[in-house]
N, C-alpha and C positions, 0 to 999 in steps of 0.2 A: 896444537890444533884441536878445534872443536869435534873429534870424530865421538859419540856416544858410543857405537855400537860397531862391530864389525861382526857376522854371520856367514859361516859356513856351512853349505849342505854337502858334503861330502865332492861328489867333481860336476853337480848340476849346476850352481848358481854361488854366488858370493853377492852380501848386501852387506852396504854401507849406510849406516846412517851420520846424519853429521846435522848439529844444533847450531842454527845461525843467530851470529849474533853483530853488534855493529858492525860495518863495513870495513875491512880488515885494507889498509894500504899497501902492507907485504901483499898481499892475492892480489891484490892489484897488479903490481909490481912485477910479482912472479909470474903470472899470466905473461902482461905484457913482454917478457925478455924472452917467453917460450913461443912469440909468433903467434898469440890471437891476438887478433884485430879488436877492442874493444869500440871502435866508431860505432858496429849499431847498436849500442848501449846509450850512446848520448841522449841526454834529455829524459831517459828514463828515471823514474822514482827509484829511490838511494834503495830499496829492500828486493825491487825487481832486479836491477843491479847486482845483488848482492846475491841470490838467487841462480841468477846465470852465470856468474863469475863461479861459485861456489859447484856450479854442475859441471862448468867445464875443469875446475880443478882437479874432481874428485876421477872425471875424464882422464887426466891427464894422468893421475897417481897412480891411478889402477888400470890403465890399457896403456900397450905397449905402443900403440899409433901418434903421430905426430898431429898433437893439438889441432895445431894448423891446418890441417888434413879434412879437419869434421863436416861433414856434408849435412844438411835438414832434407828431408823427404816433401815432394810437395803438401804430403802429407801430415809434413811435419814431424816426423821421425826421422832422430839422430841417426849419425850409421860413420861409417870408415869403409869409403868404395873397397875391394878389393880382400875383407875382414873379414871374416867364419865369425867374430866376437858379435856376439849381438849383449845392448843393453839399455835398460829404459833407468830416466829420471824424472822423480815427482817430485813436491813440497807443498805444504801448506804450513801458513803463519811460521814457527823457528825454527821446522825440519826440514831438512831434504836427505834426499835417501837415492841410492844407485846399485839397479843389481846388473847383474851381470854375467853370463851364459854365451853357453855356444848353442843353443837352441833358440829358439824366439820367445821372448820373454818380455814378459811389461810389471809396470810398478804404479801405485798413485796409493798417496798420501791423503788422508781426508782429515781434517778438523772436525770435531762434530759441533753440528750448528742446526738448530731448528728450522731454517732456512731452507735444509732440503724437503722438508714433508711439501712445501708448496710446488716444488718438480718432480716426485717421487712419481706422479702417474704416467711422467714420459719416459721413463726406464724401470717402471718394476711392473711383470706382470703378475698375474694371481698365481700363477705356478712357483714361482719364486719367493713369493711368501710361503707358501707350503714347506719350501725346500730348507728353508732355514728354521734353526731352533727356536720353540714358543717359548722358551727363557726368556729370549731378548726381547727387551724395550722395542717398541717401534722404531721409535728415532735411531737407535743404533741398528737395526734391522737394516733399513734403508741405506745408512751409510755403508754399511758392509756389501750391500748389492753393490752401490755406486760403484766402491774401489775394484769390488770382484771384476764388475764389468769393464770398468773402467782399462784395468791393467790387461784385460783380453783383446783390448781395443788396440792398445798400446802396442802389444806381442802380434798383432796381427797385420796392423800396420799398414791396410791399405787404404782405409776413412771409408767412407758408403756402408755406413753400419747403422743400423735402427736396435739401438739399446735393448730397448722394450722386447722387440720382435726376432734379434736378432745370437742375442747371446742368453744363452739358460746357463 
């Protein structure tokens, strides 16, 4: 199995990362005989696919809750009614990553792409350039706000969040 990375911080959190790569027929497979449903994958593009099969695996390997069980928040945050476990999953392009906590906790994965300087002024304010190191390049500047914020959003989990205004 494609797992890179496995991290431990002592009894806060556990991260996994894991490098995707073609669409594996075993996860398929094995998914399948553990009781998810892959029907609302159909029609999806083979990496989207590939993606959510691989978040829910990594689900399955490392929580003790029945697959089949997984609820989305209208929010859109995962959860396991009834579970103290809280845990967020990201990816961008060949990674996906899952931490994992009994505190509320989020993740997000960023690719760096030039792309962001053109949305940078809807989630960074001037304080937040301050906050971060004049070493860094802009473009990684930016990208490290995103995921910062990004993963508080995630840990936070209730949506009605103004990036920009809302998280330092």
């Amino acid at each position: 199995m494609p797992i890179i990375s496995t991290i431990y911080q002592g009894q806060r959190y556990q991260l996994i990362l894991w490098q995707l790569t073609d669409q594996d027929e075993q996860l398929l497979s094995l998914m399948s005989s553990e009781g998810l449903d892959l029907q609302p994958i159909e029609g999806w593009k083979p990496e989207r696919q590939l993606e959510w099969i691989t978040g829910r695996y990594l689900i399955h390997k490392y929580l003790p809750n029945d697959i089949a069980s997984l609820l989305i928040s209208k929010n859109g945050k995962p959860f396991f009614e009834d579970s103290d476990t809280q845990f967020s999953i990201s990816h961008s392009q060949h990674l996906l990553g899952i931490v994992i906590s009994k505190y509320n906790i989020g993740l997000d994965l960023q690719h760096s792409t030039s792309k962001i300087q053109r949305v940078a002024h809807k989630f960074v304010a001037e304080q937040d350039l301050q906050a971060m190191p004049s070493s860094l390049q802009l473009n990684d500047t930016y990208h490290y706000l995103w995921c910062i914020k990004e993963a508080v959003f995630k840990a936070y989990g209730l949506g009605s969040v103004d990036f920009k205004h809302d998280i330092r």
